[in-house]
C-alpha positions, 0 to 999 in steps of 0.5 A, a space after each residue: 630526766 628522760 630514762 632509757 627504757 630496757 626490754 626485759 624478755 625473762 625474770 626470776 624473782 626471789 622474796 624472802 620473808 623472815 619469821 620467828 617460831 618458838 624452838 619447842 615447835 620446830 618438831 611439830 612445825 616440820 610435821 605439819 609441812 610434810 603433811 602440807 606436801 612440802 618436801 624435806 631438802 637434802 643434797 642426797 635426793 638429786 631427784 629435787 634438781 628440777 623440782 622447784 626452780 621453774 621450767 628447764 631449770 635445774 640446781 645440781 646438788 654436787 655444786 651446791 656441796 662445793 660451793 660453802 666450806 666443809 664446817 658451814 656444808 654440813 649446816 646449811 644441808 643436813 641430812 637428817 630432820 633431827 638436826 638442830 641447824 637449817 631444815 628446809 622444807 619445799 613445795 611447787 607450785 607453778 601458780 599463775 595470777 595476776 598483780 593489778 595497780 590502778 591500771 598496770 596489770 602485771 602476770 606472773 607465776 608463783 613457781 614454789 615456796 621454801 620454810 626454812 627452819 634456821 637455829 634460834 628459833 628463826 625462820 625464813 620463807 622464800 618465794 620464788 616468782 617468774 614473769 615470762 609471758 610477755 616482754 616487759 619494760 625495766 620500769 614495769 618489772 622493777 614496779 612488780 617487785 616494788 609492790 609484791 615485796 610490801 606485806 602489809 600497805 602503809 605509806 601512801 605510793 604503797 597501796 593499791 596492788 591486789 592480787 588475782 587467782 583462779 581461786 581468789 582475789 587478795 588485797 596484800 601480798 600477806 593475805 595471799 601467803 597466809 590465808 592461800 599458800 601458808 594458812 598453817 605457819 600463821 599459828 607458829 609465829 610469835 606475837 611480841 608486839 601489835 605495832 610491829 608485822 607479825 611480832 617482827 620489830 627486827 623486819 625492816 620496814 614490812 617489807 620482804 628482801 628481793 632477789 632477781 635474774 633479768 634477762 634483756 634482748 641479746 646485745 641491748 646495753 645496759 647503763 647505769 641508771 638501769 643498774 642504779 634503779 635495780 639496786 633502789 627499787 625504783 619502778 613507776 611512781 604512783 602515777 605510772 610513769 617511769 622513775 628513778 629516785 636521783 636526777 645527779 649523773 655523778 651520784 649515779 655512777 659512783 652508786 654504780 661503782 661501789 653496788 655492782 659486781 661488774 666481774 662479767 661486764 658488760 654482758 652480765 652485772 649484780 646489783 647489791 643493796 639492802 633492800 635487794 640484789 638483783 642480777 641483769 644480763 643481756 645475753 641469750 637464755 641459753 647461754 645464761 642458763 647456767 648463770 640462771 641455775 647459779 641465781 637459783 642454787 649457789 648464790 641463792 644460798 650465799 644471799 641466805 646465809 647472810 640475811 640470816 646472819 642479818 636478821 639473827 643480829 637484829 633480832 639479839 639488838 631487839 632482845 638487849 633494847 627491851 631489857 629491864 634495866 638492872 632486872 635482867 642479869 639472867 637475861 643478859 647472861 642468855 643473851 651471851 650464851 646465845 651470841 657466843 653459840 651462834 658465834 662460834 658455830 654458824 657466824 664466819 668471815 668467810 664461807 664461800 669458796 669460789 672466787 666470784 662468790 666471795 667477792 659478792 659475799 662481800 658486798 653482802 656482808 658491807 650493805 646488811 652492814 653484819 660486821 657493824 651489827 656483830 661488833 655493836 651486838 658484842 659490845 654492847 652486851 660486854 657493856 652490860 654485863 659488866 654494868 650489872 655486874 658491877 650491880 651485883 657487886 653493889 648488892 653484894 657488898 650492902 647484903 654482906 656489910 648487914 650480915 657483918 653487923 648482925 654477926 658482929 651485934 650476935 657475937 657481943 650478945 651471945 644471943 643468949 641473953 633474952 632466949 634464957 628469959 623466956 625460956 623462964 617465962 609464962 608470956 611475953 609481958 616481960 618483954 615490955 621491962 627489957 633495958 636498952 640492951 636487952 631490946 636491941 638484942 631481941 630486935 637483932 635476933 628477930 630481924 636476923 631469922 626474919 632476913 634469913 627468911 627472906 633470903 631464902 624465899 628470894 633465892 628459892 623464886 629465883 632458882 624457879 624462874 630461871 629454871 623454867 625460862 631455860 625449860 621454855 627457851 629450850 
């Protein structure tokens, strides 16, 4: 299939990167990243309208404020480092380097870098990347973004790309962020399991979600097999020639139909799937500035607080796998309490305002699939409780029908009967000329304060552990 090449004159990338930290750090994490130079975003400081999103770019503040529901405002951008919602933490840049694959050499430019702390222990870092010295081909830009969005290289088509700096030469887009640009956050992250990225089981496939605003020549059309590549992230194959991962025209355009907003066709279109969501205009840079500042604050922010609806799904779905079956009832039990306090004070059907916003908050919601997420995630952990409940039930009824027998047997003794014996006797040799009923009588008493003691020992360790899991969850 011959491909049409496009000419891309300017683009802005975005990366996101989820982490996990544990919730007794955050205090600590937010000192070290003021120590770092990172700035504490707050809508009051309008100083920070231009500070972080490239040359002649700037994100006013007062829209950012209109843009989201008064009940998710306050969250997304609190005043305070106190606050327990999403604290976000920025630093410029303006780095320039260079990304090399075999032959294809790639500059670009690390603007700046966010650390988002978000409620529950989680995190995301965005970075935020332009490539505006040379035009490029649609096929060389989407290749950039295919290999800067891989962490860590596994698969065979993914190895290869290094990036260069005046200050270094790095292997991995990983290396570059955590031994250059964020060395200090390595120590805060979890470390679950060694078969999964930085104690990550829930981050897909090592790989960073991408966002973009492309701009081509004014006036070049834009078909669909350009949109189509944008939204699968279909570059160059491992040779270097151009590619795209369907060769059917119909599948294509029905691709097309379903993954583009097309509310500004055809001079602008957005791109959603789950691996990205990229916008392309063929209009001027300065009458897409707007629609630029808008790629850089309001949808920026829209695009966030879906992936971190997203990601905080995958991580209670990873919590609930690794149960211990019919161990864990206190685990289950947080797990709801967890589900229901992000449920109730962040997860809403709705948070944009605008019109436009909505109908891409939408087509988030439909490709991060978040409504089946919560639905799956909400069942499944009602399906639990209620199965150890039932457990618990089970135990319950064992434990009350031996204490029944026990009081049953004391009752018909008295439990008088070899007490009074050996309160008269020198030893206990005269246990060995008990009758039957007299030994049965001391076996009951005997077993009765011995399960007595162990009930309480259980109950005792089990007040314990359950303290302290909430002391090390808090």
């Amino acid at each position: 299939m011959e491909l049409v090449p496009l000419a891309i004159e300017r683009a802005y990338m975005t990366f996101l990167f989820p982490f996990s930290y544990q919730m007794k750090h955050r205090s600590q994490l937010s000192n070290v990243l003021k120590n770092e130079g990172y700035c504490f975003f707050s809508l009051n400081n309008t100083s920070l309208e231009n500070a972080f999103y490239g040359h002649s770019i700037s994100v006013t503040h007062e829209e950012l404020a209109q843009f989201f529901y008064p009940f998710l405002e306050d969250k997304l951008f609190p005043e305070k480092l106190k606050s327990q919602d999403f604290l976000r933490f920025s630093k410029a840049y303006h780095t320039k380097g260079f990304l090399q694959h075999k032959d294809s050499h790639f500059d670009y430019e690390i603007i700046s870098l966010d650390v988002t702390l978000c409620p529950f222990g989680n995190g995301i870092v965005t970075v935020r990347v332009s490539m505006t010295e040379h035009i490029q081909d649609i096929s060389d830009v989407i290749h950039f973004i295919h290999y800067f969005r891989v962490l860590e290289a596994k698969l065979r088509e993914e190895k290869g790309a290094s990036h260069h700096f005046s200050f270094g030469d790095f292997s991995s887009t990983s290396e570059l962020l955590f031994k250059h640009f964020m060395p200090f956050l390595q120590p805060f992250l979890l470390h679950r399991q060694e078969n999964t990225y930085e104690g990550l089981p829930f981050f897909e496939d090592e790989r960073m979600f991408s966002s973009g605003y492309l701009l081509c020549r004014e006036g070049q059309a834009i078909l669909d097999e350009h949109l189509f590549r944008l939204g699968q992230v279909d570059g160059r194959t491992p040779e270097g020639t151009p590619f795209i991962s369907s060769t059917n025209p119909e599948y294509i355009a029905d691709y097309v139909k379903h993954h583009t907003h097309q509310r500004w066709a055809p001079q602008s279109y957005i791109v959603t799937s789950a691996q990205a969501q990229i916008t392309i205009s063929n209009m001027s840079l300065e009458k897409s500035k707007h629609n630029l500042e808008e790629f850089m604050g309001t949808h920026y922010y829209n695009l966030f607080i879906h992936y971190f609806y997203k990601m905080m799904l995958l991580k209670v779905s990873y919590e609930y796998s690794e149960i211990s079956w019919g161990k864990d009832k206190l685990v289950v039990n947080e797990l709801i309490e967890l589900i229901t306090k992000f449920s109730a004070r962040y997860y809403f059907e709705e948070v944009v305002v605008r019109t436009e916003g909505r109908e891409i908050s939408q087509m988030l919601r439909k490709y991060f699939r978040i409504n089946e997420h919560y639905t799956e995630t909400k069942a499944t952990l009602d399906s639990l409780y209620r199965t150890q409940e039932d457990q618990s039930d089970n135990r319950s009824n064992k434990l009350l029908f031996i204490l029944t027998v026990f009081t049953v047997i004391s009752g018909i003794y008295g439990m008088n009967l070899v007490i009074e014996e050996w309160r008269d006797s020198n030893g206990l040799g005269s246990i060995w000329s008990y009758t039957i009923f007299e030994w049965v009588a001391f076996v009951t008493a005997l077993s009765g304060i011995g399960l007595s003691l162990i009930l309480v020992c259980i109950t005792t360790i089990k007040s314990i552990r359950n303290q302290m899991r909430r002391y090390q969850r808090k």
